[in-house]
C-alpha positions in Angstrom: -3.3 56.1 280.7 -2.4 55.8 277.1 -3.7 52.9 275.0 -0.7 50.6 273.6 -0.3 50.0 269.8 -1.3 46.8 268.2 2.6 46.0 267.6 3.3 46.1 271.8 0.5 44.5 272.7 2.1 41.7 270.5 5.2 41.7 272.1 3.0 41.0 275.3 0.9 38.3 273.7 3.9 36.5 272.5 5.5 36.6 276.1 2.0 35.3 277.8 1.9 32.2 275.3 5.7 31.7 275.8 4.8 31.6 279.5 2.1 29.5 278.8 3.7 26.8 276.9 6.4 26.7 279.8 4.4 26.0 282.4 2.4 23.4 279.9 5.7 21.8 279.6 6.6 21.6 283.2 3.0 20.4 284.4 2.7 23.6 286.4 -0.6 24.9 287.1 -1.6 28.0 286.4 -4.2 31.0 285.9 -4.5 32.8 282.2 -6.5 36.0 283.9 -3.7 36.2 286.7 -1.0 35.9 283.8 -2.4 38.2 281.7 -2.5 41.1 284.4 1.3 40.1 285.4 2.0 41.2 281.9 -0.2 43.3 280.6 -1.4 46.0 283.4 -4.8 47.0 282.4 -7.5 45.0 280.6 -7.2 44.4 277.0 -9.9 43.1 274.7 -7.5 42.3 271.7 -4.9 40.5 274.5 -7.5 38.7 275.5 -9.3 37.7 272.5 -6.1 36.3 271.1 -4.4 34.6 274.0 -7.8 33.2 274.9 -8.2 31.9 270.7 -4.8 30.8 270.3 -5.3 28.3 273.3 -8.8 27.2 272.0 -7.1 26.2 268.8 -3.8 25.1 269.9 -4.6 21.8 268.6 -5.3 23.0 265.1 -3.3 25.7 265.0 -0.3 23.4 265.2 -1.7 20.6 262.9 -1.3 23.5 260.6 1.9 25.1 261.8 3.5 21.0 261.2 1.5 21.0 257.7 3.8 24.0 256.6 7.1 23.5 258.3 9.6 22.2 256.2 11.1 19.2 258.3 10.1 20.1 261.0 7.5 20.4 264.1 6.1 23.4 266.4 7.5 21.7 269.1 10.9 21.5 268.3 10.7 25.2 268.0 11.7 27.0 271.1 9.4 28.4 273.1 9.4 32.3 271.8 8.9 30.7 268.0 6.2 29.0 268.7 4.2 31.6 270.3 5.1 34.1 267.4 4.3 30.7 265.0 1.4 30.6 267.0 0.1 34.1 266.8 0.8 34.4 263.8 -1.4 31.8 262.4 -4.3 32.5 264.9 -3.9 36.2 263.9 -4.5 35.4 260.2 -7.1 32.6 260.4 -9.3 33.4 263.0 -9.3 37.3 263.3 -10.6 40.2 261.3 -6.7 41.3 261.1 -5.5 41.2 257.3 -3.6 37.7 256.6 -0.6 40.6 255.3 -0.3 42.5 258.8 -0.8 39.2 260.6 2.2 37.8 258.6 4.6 41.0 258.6 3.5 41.8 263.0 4.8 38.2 263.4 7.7 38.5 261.3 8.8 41.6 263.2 8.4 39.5 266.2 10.6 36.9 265.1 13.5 39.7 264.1 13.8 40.8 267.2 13.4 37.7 269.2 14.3 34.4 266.9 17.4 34.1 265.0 17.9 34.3 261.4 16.5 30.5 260.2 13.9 30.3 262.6 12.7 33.6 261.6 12.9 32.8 257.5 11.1 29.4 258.5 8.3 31.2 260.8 7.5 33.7 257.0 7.7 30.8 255.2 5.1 28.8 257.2 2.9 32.0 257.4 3.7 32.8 253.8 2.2 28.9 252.8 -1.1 29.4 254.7 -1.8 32.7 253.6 -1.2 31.3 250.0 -3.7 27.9 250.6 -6.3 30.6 252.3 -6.2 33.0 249.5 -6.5 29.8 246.6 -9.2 28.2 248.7 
């Protein structure tokens, strides 16, 4: 069985968060292990690790997704951009993943799945951390 790239697996993050936050919404249990396998077949450390960190710091992750958005929240963001929003700053300030690939994987994301101003706000958000974690 061949081994995914780091760009699919993503794809598969962003779609477990996005299930995630809809169920969060809707006050619908549910199991993250169970969800995982749904959408990603076989066990995978890097799925894991991030789906596992972004909802560990869900709280502070969008204190500082709201700190960067130009009039606006995380949760007026559909459910897609806030999982690549959300990623995308777990990705580059709690993983070994440079803050550059962090910021261009969750780009991608939102060019193939956010239109054009959500996307330009999602770099502009990422582009602002990376800037206050590179000065601090």
């Amino acid at each position: 069985m061949k081994s995914e790239n780091r760009s699919t697996l993503r794809q598969k993050i962003m779609t477990i968060l996005y299930q995630i936050n809809i169920y969060e919404k809707a006050n619908i249990e549910y199991n993250i292990d169970t969800l995982m396998k749904e959408i990603v077949e076989i066990e995978n450390e890097f799925v894991k690790d991030i789906v596992y960190g972004v909802i560990t710091y869900k709280e502070e992750i969008d204190k500082i997704a709201n700190q960067h958005l130009k009039n606006w929240t995380i949760d007026r963001l559909g459910n897609t951009d806030s999982a690549i929003l959300r990623l995308g700053i777990y990705e580059m300030l709690y993983t070994k993943t440079p803050a550059i690939v962090a910021i261009n994987e969750a780009v991608e994301l939102a060019k193939s799945y956010s239109d054009d101003s959500v996307r330009k706000m999602i770099n502009a958000a990422l582009d602002k951390i990376y800037k206050e974690k590179v000065d601090s």
